[in-house]
VEXDREN-2710 file (C-alpha; in Angstrom, 1 decimal):
% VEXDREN-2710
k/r/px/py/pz
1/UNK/0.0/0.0/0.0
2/UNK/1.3/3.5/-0.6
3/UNK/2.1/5.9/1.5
4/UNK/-0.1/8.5/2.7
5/UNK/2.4/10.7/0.9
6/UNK/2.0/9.3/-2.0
7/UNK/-1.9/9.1/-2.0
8/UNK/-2.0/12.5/-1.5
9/UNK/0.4/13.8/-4.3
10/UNK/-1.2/11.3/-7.1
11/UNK/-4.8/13.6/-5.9
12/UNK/-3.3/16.5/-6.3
13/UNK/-1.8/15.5/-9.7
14/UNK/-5.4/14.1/-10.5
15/UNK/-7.1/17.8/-10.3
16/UNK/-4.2/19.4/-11.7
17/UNK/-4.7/17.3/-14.7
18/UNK/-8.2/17.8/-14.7
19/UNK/-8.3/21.8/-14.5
20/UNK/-5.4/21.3/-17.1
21/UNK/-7.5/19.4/-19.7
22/UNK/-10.6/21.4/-19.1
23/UNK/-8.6/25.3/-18.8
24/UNK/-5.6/25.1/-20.5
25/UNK/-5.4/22.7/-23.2
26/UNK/-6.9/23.6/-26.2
27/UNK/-6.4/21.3/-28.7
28/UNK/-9.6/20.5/-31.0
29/UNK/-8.7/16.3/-30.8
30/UNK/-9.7/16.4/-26.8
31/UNK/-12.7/14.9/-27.0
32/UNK/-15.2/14.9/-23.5
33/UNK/-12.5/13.4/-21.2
34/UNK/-12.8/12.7/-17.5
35/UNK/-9.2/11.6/-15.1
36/UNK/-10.2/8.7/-12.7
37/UNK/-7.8/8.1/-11.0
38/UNK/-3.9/8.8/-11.0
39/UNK/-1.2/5.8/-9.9
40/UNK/2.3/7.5/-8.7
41/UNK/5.7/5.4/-7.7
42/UNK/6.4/4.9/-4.3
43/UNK/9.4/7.2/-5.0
44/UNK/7.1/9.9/-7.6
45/UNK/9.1/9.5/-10.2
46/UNK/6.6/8.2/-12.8
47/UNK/2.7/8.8/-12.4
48/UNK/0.1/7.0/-14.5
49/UNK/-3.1/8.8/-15.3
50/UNK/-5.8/6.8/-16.0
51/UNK/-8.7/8.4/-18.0
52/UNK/-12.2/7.9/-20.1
53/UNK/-13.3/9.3/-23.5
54/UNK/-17.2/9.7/-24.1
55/UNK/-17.3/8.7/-27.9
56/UNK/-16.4/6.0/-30.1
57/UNK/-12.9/4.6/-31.1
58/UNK/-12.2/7.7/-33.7
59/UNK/-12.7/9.9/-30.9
60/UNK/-11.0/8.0/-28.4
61/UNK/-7.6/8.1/-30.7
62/UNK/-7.5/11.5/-31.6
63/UNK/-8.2/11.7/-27.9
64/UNK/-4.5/9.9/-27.0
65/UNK/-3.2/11.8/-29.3
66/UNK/-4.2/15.2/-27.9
67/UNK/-3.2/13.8/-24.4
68/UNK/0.1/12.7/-25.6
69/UNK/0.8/16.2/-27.3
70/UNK/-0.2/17.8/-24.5
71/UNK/1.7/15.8/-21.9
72/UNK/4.7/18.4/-21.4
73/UNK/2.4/21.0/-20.9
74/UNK/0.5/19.4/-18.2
75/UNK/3.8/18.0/-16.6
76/UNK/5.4/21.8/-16.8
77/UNK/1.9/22.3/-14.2
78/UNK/2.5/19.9/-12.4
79/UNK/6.0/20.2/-11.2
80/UNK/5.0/24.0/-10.7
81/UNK/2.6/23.4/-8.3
82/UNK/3.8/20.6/-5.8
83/UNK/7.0/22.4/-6.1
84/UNK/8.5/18.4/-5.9
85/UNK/12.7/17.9/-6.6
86/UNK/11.6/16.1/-9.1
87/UNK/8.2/16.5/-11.2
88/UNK/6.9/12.6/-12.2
89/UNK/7.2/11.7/-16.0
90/UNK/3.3/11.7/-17.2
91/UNK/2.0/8.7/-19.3
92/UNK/-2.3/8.4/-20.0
93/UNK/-3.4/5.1/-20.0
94/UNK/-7.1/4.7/-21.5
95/UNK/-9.4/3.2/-18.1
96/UNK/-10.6/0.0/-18.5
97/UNK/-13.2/0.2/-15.7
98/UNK/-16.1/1.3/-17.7
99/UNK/-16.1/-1.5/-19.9
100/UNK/-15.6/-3.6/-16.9
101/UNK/-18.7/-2.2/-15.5
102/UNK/-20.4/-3.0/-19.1
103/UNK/-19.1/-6.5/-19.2
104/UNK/-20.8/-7.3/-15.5
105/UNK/-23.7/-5.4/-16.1
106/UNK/-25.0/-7.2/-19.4
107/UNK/-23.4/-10.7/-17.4
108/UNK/-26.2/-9.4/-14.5
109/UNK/-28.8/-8.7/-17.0
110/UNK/-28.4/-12.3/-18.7
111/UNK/-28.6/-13.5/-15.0
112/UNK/-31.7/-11.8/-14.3
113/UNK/-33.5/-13.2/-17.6
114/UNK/-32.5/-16.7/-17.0
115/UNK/-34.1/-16.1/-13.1
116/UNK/-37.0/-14.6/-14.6
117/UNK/-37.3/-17.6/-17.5
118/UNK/-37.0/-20.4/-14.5
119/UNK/-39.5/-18.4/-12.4
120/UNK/-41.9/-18.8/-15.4
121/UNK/-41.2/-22.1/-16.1
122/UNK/-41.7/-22.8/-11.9
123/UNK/-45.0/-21.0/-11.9
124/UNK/-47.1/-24.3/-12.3
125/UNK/-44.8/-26.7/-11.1
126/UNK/-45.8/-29.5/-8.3
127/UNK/-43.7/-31.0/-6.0
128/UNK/-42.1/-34.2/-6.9
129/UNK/-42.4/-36.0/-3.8
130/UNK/-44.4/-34.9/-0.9
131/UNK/-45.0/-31.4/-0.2
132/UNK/-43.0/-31.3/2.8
133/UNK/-40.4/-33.8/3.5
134/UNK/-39.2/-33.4/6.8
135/UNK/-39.8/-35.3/9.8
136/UNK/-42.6/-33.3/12.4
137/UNK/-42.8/-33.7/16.1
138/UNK/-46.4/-35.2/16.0
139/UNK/-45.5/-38.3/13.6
140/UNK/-44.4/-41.8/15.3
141/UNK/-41.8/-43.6/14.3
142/UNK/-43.4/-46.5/13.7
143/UNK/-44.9/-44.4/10.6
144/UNK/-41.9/-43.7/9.1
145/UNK/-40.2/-47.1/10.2
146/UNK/-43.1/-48.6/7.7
147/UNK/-42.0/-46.1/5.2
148/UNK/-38.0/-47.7/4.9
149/UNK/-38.9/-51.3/5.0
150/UNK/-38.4/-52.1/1.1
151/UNK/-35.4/-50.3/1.5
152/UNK/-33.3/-52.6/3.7
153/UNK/-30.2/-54.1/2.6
154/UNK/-30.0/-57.7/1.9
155/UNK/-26.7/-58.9/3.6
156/UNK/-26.3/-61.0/6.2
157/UNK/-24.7/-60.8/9.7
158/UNK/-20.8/-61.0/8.1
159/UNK/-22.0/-57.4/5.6
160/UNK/-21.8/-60.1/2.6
161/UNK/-24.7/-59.3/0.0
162/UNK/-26.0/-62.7/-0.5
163/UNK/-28.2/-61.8/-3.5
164/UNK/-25.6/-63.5/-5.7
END
């Protein structure tokens, strides 16, 4: 686990990033881009920023390539304001999280219509056996002794089946 340290410079890097991509950067490729989250080193030398794009692959390309143009810029910030020995080299990484989350939601839907399709196929159903099958209080057991008797084994004292 990182240090606290750490934690906290990778947030400040996060909205410095942010505020960078929304105020400063003005190149017509960034597309509608959002920072999730921000990885640094245990010793801040390299910091990953992990980001979405809202749009489809073309936009999500010219997207990187904005955010790679850009990258000196933004690093320039950075170093500027944490006032660090040494600023963190900058690389965006595309998030896979929301695709994640799209992957487990459509497994969740499937899961819900196979529930639903079993529940409609249970509707009229009827027990296969009794309707309860457990042993009450109020029953003897000479009624459920007469229940087992076709079941018993036929082996002799020695446990040899002598069916044979």
């Amino acid at each position: 686990m990182p240090s606290p340290r750490v934690l906290k410079l990778a947030d400040q890097i996060k909205v410095i990033t942010a505020e960078m991509l929304e105020r400063r950067v003005k190149d017509p490729r960034l597309g509608f881009v959002t920072v999730t989250d921000v990885r640094l080193t245990g010793d801040t030398r390299e910091a990953t920023v992990f980001y979405t794009v809202f749009g489809d692959d073309a936009e999500q390309a010219s997207t990187a390539a904005a955010l790679k143009s850009a990258t000196g810029i933004i690093r320039a910030q950075v170093g500027k304001q944490l006032g660090l020995r040494f600023t963190p080299m900058l690389s965006f990484v595309p998030d896979a999280v929301p695709e994640s989350a799209r992957h487990i939601e459509d497994a969740l839907a499937r899961a819900k219509a196979g529930d639903a399709e079993i529940a409609a196929r249970s509707a009229g159903a009827t027990y296969a056996g009794e309707a309860d099958p457990y042993r009450h209080d109020d029953e003897t057991d000479d009624e459920t002794d007469a229940d087992d008797e076709g079941d018993a084994d036929e082996t002799d004292a020695d446990g040899v089946d002598d069916r044979r």
